[in-house]
OpenMM code with the backbone's topology and positions (N, CA, C; nanometers):
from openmm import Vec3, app, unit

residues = "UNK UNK UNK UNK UNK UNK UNK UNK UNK UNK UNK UNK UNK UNK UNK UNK UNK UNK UNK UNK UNK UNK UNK UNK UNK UNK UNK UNK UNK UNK UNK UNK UNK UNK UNK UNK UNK UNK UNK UNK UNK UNK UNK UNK UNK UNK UNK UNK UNK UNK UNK UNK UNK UNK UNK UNK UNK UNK".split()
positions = [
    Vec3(-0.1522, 0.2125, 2.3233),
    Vec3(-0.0347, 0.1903, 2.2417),
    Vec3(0.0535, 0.3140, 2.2527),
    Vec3(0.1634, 0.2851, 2.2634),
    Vec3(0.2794, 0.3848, 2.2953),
    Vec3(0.2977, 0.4367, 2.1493),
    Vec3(0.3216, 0.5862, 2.1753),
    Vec3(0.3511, 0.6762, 2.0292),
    Vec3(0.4721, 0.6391, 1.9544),
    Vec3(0.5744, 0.5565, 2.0310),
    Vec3(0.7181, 0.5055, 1.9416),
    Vec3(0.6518, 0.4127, 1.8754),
    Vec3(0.5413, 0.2786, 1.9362),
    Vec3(0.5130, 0.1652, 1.8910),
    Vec3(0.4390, 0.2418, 1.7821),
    Vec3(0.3424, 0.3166, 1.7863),
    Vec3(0.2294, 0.3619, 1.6378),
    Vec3(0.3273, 0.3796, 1.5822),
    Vec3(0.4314, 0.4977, 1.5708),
    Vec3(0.5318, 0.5664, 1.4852),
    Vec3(0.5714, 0.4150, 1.3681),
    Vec3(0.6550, 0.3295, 1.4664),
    Vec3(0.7294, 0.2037, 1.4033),
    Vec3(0.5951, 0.1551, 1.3305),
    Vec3(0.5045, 0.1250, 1.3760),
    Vec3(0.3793, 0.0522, 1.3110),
    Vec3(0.3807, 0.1334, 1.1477),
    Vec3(0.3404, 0.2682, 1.1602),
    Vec3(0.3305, 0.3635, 1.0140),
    Vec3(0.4553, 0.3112, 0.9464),
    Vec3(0.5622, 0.2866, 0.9693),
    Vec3(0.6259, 0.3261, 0.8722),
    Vec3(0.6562, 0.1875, 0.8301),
    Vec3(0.6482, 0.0813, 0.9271),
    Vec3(0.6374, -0.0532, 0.8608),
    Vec3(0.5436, -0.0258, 0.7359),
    Vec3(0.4293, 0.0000, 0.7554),
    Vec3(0.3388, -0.0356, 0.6849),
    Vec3(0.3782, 0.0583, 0.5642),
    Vec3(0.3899, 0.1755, 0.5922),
    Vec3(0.4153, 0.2460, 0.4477),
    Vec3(0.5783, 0.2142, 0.3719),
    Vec3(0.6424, 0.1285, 0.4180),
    Vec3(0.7483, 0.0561, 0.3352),
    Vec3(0.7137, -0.0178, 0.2467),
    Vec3(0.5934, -0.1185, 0.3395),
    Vec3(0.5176, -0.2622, 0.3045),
    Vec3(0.4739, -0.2096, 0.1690),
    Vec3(0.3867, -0.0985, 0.2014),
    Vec3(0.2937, -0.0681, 0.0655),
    Vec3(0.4213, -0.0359, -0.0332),
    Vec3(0.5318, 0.0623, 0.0013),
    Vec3(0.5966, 0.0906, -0.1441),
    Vec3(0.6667, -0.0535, -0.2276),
    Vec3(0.6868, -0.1204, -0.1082),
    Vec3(0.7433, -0.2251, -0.1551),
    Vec3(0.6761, -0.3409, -0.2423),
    Vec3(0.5618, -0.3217, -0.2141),
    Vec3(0.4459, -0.4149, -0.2673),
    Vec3(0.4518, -0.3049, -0.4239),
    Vec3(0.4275, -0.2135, -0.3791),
    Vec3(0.4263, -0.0830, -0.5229),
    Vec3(0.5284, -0.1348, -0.6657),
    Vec3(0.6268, -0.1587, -0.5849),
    Vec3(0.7755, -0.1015, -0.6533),
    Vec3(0.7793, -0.2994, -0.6747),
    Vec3(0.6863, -0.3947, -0.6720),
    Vec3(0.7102, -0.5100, -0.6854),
    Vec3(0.8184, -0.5796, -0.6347),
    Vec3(0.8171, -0.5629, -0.5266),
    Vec3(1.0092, -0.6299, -0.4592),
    Vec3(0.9190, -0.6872, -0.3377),
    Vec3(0.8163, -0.7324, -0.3537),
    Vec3(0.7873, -0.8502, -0.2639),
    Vec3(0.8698, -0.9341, -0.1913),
    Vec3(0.9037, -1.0086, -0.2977),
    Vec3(0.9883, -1.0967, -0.3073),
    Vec3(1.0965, -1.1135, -0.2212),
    Vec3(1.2007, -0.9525, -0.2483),
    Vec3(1.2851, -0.9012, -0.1794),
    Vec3(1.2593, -0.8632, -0.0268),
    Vec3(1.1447, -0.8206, -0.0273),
    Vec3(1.1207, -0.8139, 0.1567),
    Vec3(1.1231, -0.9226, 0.2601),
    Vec3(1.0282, -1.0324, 0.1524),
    Vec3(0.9920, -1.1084, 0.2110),
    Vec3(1.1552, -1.2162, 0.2219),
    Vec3(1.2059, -1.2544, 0.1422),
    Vec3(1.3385, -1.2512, 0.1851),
    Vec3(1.4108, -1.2036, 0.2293),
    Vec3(1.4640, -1.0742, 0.2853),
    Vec3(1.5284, -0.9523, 0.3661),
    Vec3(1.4789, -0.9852, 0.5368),
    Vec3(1.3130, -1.0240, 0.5058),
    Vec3(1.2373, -1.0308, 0.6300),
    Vec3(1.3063, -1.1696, 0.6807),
    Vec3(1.3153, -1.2806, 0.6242),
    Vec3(1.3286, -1.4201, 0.6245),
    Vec3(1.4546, -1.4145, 0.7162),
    Vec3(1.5530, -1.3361, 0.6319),
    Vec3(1.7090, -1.3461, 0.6972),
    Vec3(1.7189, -1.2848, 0.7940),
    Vec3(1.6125, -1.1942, 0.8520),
    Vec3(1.6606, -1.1341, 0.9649),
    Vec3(1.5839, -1.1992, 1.0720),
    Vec3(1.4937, -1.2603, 1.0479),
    Vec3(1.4331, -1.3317, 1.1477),
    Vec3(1.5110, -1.4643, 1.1946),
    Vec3(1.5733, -1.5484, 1.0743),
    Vec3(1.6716, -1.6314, 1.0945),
    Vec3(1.7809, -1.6097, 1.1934),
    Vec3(1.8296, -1.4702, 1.1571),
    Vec3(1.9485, -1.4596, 1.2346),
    Vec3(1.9054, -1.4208, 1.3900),
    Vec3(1.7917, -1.4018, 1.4166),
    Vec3(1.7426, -1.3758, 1.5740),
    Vec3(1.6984, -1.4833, 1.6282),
    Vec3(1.6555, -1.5823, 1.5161),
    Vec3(1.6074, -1.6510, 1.6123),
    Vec3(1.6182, -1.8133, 1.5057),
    Vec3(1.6326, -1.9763, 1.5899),
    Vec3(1.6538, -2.0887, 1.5437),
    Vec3(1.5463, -2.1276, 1.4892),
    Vec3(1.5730, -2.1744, 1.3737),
    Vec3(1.4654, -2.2529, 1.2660),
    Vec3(1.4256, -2.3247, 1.2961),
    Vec3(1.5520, -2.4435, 1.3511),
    Vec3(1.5165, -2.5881, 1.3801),
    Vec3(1.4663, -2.5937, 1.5188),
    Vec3(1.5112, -2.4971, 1.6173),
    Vec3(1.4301, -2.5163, 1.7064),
    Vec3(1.2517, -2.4874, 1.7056),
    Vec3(1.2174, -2.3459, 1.6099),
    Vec3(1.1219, -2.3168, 1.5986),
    Vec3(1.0281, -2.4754, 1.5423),
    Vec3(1.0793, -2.5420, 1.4057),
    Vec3(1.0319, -2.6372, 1.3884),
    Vec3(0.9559, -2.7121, 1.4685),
    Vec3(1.0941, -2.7428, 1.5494),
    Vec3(1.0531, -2.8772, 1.6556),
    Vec3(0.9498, -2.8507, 1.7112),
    Vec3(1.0065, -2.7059, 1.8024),
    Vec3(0.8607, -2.6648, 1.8959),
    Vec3(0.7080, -2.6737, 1.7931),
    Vec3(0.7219, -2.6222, 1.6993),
    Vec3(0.5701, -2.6017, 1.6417),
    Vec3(0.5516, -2.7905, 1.6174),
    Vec3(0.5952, -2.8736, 1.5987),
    Vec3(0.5673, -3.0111, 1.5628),
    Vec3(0.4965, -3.0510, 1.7150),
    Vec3(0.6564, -3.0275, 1.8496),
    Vec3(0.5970, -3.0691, 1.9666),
    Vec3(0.4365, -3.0321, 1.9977),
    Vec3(0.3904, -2.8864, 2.0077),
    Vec3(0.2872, -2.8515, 2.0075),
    Vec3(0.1516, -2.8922, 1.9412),
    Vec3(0.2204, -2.9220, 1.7804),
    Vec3(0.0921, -2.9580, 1.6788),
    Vec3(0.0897, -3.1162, 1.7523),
    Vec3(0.1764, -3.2398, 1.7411),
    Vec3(0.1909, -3.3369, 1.8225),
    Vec3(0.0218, -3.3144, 1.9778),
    Vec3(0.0874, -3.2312, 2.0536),
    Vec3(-0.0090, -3.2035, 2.1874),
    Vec3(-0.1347, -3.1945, 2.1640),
    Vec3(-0.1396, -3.1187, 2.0235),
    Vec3(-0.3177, -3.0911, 2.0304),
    Vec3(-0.3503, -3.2197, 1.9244),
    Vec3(-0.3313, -3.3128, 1.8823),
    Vec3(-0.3637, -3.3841, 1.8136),
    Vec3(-0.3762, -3.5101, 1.9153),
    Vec3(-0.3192, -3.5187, 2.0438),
    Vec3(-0.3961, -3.6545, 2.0907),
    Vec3(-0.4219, -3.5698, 2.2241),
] * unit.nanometer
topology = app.Topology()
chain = topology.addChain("A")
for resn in residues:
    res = topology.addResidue(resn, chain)
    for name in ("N", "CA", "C"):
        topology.addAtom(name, app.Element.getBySymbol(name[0]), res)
């Protein structure tokens, strides 16, 4: 693992914890929501995970 990737890893995590601390769950996990939205399609994600669940079911 590359020392930028650990670096980013620590400090995710020690946000995670203050944030969990400081009770704003909530708030991350929504903050997290919108930024993942804006990178990337819902409805496509949907579909694909249906197409897939669909594949392994027959």
């Amino acid at each position: 693992m590359k020392i930028t990737t650990k670096i980013a890893l620590g400090i995710a995590v020690v946000v995670g914890y203050v944030l969990g601390r400081l009770k704003k769950g909530r708030w991350a996990l929504a903050v997290a929501g919108y930024l993942a939205g804006r990178r990337l399609d819902p409805r496509g994600l949907v579909s694909e995970g249906l197409q897939k669940l669909g594949e392994a079911l027959s």
